[in-house]
C-alpha positions in Angstrom: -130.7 2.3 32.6 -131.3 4.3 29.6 -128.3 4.0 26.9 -127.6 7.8 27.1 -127.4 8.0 31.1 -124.7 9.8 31.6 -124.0 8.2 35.2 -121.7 5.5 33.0 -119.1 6.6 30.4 -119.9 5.3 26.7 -116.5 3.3 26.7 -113.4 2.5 29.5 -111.4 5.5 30.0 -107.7 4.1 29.4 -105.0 6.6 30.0 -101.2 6.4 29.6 -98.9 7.4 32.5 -96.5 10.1 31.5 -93.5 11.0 33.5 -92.9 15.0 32.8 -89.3 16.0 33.7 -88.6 19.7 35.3 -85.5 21.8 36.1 -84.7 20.3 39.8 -82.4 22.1 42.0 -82.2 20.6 45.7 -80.7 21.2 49.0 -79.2 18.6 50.1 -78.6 19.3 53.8 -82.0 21.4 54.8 -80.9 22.3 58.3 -77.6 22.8 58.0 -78.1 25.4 54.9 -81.1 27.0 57.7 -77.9 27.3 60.3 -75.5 28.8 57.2 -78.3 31.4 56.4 -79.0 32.4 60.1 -75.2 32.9 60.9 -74.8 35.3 57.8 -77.5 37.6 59.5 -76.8 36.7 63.2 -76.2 40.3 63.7 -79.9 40.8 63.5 -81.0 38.7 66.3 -80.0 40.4 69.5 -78.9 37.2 72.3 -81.4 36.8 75.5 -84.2 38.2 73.9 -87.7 37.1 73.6 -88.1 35.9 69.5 -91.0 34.8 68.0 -90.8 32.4 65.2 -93.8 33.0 62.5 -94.9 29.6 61.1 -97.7 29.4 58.3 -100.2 27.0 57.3 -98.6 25.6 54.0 -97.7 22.2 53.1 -93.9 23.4 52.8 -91.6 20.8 52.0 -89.4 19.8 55.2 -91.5 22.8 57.4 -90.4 21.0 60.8 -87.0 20.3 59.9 -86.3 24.4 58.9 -88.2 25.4 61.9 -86.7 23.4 64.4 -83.8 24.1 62.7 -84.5 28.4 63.2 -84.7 27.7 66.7 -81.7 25.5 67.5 -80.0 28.4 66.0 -81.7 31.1 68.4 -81.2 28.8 71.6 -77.5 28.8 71.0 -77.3 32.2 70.6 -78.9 32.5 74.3 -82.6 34.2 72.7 -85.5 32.5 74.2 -87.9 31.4 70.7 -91.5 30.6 70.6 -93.9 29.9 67.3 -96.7 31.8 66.9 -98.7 30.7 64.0 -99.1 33.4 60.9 -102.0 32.3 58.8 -104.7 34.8 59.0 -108.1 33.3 59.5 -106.9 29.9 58.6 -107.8 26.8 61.4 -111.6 27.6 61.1 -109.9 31.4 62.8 -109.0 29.9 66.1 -106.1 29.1 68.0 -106.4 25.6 68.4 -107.1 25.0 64.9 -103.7 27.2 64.4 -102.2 25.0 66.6 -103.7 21.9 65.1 -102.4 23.0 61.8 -98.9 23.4 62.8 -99.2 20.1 64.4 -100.5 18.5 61.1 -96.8 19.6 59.9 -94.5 17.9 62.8 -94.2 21.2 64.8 -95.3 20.9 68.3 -93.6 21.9 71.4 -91.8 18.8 72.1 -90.4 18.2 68.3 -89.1 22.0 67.9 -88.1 22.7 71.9 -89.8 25.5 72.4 -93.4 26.7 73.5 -95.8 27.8 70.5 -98.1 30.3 71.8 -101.4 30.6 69.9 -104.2 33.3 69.8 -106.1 35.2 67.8 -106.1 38.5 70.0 -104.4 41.5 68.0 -102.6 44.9 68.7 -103.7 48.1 65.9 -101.1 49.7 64.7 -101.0 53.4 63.5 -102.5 53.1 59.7 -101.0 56.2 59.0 -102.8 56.7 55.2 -104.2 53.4 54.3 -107.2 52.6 53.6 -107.8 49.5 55.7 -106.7 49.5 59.7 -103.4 47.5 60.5 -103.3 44.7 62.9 -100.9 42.5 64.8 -100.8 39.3 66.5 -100.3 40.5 70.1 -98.1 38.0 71.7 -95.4 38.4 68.4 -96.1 42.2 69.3 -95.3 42.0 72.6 -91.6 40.2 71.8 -88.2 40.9 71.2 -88.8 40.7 67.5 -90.1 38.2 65.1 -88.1 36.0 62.2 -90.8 35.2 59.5 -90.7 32.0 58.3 -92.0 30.8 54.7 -92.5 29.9 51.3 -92.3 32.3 48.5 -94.8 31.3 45.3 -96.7 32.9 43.0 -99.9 33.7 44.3 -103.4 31.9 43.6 -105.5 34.9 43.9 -103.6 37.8 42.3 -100.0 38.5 40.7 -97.3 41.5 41.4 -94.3 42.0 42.7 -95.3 40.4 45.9 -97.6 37.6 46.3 -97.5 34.7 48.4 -94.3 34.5 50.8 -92.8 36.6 53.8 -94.8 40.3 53.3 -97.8 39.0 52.7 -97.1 36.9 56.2 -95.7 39.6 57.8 -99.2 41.5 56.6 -102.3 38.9 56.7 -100.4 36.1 58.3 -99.0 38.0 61.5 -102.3 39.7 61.2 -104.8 37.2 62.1 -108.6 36.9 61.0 -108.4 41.1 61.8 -106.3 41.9 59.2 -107.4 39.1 56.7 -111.0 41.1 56.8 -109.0 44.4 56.7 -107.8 43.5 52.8 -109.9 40.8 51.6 -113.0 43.3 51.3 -111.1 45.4 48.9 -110.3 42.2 46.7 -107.7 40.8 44.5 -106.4 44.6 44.5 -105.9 45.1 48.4 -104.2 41.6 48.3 -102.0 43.0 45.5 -101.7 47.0 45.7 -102.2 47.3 49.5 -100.0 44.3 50.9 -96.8 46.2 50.0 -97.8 49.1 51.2 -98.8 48.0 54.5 -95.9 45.4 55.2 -93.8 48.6 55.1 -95.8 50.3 57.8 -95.1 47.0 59.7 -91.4 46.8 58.9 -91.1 50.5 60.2 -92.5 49.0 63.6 -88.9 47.7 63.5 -90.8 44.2 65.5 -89.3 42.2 61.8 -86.1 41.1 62.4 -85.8 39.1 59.4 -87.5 36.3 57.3 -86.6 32.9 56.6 -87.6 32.3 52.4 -88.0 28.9 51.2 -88.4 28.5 47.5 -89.7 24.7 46.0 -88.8 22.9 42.9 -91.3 21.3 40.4 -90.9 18.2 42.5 -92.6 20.0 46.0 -88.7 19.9 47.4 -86.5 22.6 48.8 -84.7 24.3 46.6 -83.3 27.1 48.1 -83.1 29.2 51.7 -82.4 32.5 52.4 -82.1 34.5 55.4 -83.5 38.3 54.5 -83.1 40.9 56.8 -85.8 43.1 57.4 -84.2 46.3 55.5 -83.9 44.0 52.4 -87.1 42.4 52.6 -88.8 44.3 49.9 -86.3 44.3 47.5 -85.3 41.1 47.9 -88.8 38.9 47.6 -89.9 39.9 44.4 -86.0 38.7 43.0 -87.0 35.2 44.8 -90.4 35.4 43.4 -89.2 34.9 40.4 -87.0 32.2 40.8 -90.0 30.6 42.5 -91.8 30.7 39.1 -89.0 29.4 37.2 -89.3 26.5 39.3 -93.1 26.2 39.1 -94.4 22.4 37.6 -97.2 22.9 34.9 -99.3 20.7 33.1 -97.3 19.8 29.9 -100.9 19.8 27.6 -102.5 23.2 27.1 -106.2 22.0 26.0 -107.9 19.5 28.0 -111.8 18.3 28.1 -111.9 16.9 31.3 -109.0 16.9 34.0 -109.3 14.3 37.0 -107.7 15.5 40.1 -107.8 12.8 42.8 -107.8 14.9 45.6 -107.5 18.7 47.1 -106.7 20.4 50.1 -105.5 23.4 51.9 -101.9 21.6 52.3 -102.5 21.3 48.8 -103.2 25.3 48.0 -104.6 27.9 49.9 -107.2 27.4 47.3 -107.6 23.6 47.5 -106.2 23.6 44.0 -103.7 25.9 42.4 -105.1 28.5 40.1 -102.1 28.7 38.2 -102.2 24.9 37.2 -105.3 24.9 36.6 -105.9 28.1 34.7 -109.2 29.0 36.8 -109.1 32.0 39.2 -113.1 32.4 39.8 -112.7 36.0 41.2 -115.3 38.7 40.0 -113.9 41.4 38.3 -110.4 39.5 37.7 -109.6 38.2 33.8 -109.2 34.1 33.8 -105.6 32.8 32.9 -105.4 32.2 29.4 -103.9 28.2 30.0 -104.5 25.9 30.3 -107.3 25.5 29.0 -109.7 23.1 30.8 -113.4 22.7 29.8 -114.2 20.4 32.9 -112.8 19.5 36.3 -113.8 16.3 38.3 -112.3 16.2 42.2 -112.5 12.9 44.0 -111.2 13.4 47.3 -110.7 16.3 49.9 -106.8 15.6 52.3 -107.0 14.6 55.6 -104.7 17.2 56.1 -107.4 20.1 55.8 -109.4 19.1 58.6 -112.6 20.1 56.4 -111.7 23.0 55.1 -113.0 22.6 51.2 -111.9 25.8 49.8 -111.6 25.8 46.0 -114.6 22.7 45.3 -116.2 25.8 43.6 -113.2 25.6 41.2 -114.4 22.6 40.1 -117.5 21.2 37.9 -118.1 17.8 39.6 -117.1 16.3 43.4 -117.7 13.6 44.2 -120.1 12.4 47.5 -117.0 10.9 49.2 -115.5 14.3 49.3 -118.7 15.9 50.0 -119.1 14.1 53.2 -115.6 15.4 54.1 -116.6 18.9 54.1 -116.5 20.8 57.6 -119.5 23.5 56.4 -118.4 26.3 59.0 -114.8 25.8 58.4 -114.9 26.3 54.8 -117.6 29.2 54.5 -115.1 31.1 57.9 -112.0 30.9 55.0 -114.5 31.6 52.2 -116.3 35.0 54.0 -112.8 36.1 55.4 -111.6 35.9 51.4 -114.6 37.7 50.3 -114.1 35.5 47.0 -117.2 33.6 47.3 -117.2 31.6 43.9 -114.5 29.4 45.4 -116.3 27.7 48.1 -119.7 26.7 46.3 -120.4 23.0 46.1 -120.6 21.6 42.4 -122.1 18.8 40.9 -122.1 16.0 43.2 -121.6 12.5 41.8 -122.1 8.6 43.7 -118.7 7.5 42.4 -115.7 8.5 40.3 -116.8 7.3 36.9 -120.1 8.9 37.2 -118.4 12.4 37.5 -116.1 11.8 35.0 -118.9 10.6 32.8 -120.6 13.8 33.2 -118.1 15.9 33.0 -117.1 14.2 29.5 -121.0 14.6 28.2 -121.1 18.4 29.3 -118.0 18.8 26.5 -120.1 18.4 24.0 -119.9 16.2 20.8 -116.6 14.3 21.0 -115.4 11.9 18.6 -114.3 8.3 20.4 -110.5 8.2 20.8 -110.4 11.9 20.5 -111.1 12.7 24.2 -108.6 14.8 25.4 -108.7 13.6 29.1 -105.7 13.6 31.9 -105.5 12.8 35.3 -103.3 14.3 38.0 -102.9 13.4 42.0 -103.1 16.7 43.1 -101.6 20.6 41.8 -98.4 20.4 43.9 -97.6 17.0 42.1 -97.2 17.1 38.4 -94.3 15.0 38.0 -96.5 11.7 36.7 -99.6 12.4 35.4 -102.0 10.5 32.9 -103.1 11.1 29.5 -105.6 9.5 27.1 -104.3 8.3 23.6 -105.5 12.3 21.7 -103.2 14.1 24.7 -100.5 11.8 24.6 -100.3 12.9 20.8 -99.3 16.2 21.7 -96.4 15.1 23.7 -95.0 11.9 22.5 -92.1 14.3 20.5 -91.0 16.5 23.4 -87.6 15.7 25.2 -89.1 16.6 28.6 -91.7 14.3 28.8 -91.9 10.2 28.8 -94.6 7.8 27.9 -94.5 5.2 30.4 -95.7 1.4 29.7 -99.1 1.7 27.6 -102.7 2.5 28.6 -104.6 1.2 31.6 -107.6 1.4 32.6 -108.6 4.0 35.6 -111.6 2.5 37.0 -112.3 -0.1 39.4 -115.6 -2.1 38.7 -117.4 -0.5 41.4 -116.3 3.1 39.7 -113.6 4.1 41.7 -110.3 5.4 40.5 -107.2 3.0 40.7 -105.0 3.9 42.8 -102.6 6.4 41.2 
């Protein structure tokens, strides 16, 4: 092996966990705030009618819990629920990989007590002056009226007033693979300038009853639910929006060489990873966040959870082969086309084991003095609450009161090259 082979690092990478400490409001009692929310807008849900419950695909914290929660409430008050899933083109775009993906999340028939009625098959609705046509999922169409149920966070493609949350799932969610093509071929500006403007031809339809928002703390835990009805929707998101960004976990370093992330996923992000932790969007046309600022990105792994789906490797610089032979090809390139944002789902550099991408990640930094790599590792982008830092980044925290340096440096690599377990 020639001494400059960049398949083996020059030297041990040794990093220090550091515990980061965020702002963490909580519910404590999950269902019974749902119930509290539900019966302040009860007036909304008319009894004995036919109400479909919109779920996404989201790794929301405690998902089964608030849904079967939603519908315990609209039992009792003698309507007759069902779940339709609400994630666009998501599940490779077919209702059993809907289904699967609600499944993935603990809500099947027999854990929420009620029937959940997938398809991909769509009602148009009048346009009126938009420039894309306007779909629904039929069988939602066809009810009594729908509660939307989901999680309001800033957005990994785009940001404004709305991003990701109840309009956009009461747009491209309730909308299926349809309306997902609809305003993904006009970009990060028909996510962000036409979404509004079609979730009010929607709400006009007067089919929204109400939504259901969840908001997370740093720590991927529920912070806060609120039942919005459908007159308020639009004024009231963009106010939850931003306590959703308050509550947003960041990387605590600014400038990093090379960032580790053991794993992505579509429970992860809609983008594998989140753009706004890791400061890459990869959208032509759109500016690049100004931080963090990473020079390289090594993935190891790709969830379970996403069934395949490896939407957002092109974020990255190096994979590895373990989550290369994860990757489900046509379910990837079906969320990838439907996007239109094709950077995101182009395969990298693909290394044998962990070190070796990290080893070639380093060397494509250029020159680096030894002991000045600036080099962390994180589990994941939803996750940020311990994290590990070599010696140059701990430097740059070891003085702030929100972060902790715990026990001393340790070595991440097994001796076949494989990361230690986090």
């Amino acid at each position: 092996m020639p001494p400059n082979d960049p398949s083996k690092p020059s030297a041990p990478l040794a990093l220090t966990k550091v515990r980061v400490r965020f702002p963490r409001p909580q519910i404590a009692d999950v269902e019974q705030t749902v119930r509290e929310e539900l019966t302040r807008c009860q007036q909304f849900f008319p009894q004995e009618a036919s109400i479909a419950v919109a779920v996404g695909s989201r790794g929301v914290a405690n998902l089964s819990s608030i849904v079967g929660a939603a519908v315990i409430f609209l039992k009792e008050r003698g309507a007759k629920p069902f779940i339709v899933p609400a994630m666009g083109s998501h599940g490779g775009a077919t209702a059993e990989g809907q289904r699967q993906l609600l499944a993935d999340y603990g809500v099947t028939e027999g854990a929420m007590g009620c029937p959940i009625r997938a398809s991909m098959e769509v009602i148009e609705l009048d346009q009126g002056a938009l420039p894309h046509r306007l779909f629904m999922d039929q069988l939602a169409f066809a009810s009594d009226g729908v509660l939307l149920i989901n999680r309001i966070k800033s957005h990994t493609d785009f940001h404004g007033p709305y991003e990701s949350g109840l309009v956009k799932m009461a747009v491209i969610g309730l909308g299926k693979e349809r309306q997902a093509l609809e305003v993904h071929r006009f970009g990060a500006r028909g996510l962000r300038d036409f979404i509004p403007r079609a979730a009010e031809k929607i709400l006009a339809t007067g089919k929204i009853l109400a939504g259901l928002g969840v908001v997370e703390n740093a720590y991927d835990e529920t912070a806060v639910i609120e039942a919005v009805p459908a007159s308020e929707l639009l004024a009231r998101e963009p106010q939850l929006l931003d306590v959703a960004r308050r509550n947003m976990a960041r990387l605590p370093v600014d400038a990093i060489d090379v960032l580790i992330v053991d794993r992505l996923g579509k429970n992860i992000s809609g983008t594998g990873m989140d753009t706004n932790v890791i400061g890459r969007l990869r959208i032509s046309g759109e500016a690049e966040p100004e931080s963090p600022r990473i020079k390289n990105i090594v993935v190891t792994d790709l969830t379970d959870e996403s069934h395949g789906n490896a939407t957002g490797t092109g974020l990255a610089d190096v994979v590895t082969r373990r989550l290369f032979d994860k990757i489900d090809f046509g379910v990837t390139y079906k969320n990838v086309f439907t996007s239109g944002f094709l950077e995101r789902g182009k395969v990298p550099i693909v290394s044998l084991t962990d070190a070796e991408g990290y080893a070639c990640a380093l060397r494509a930094c250029g020159p680096i003095a030894p002991g000045q790599e600036r080099v962390a590792r994180i589990r994941d982008t939803l996750h940020l609450g311990e994290i590990y830092l070599s010696p140059a980044l701990c430097s740059d925290v070891r003085d702030r009161v929100d972060v902790e340096l715990v026990g001393g440096p340790v070595e991440m690599f097994d001796t076949d090259g494989s990361l230690r377990p986090f």
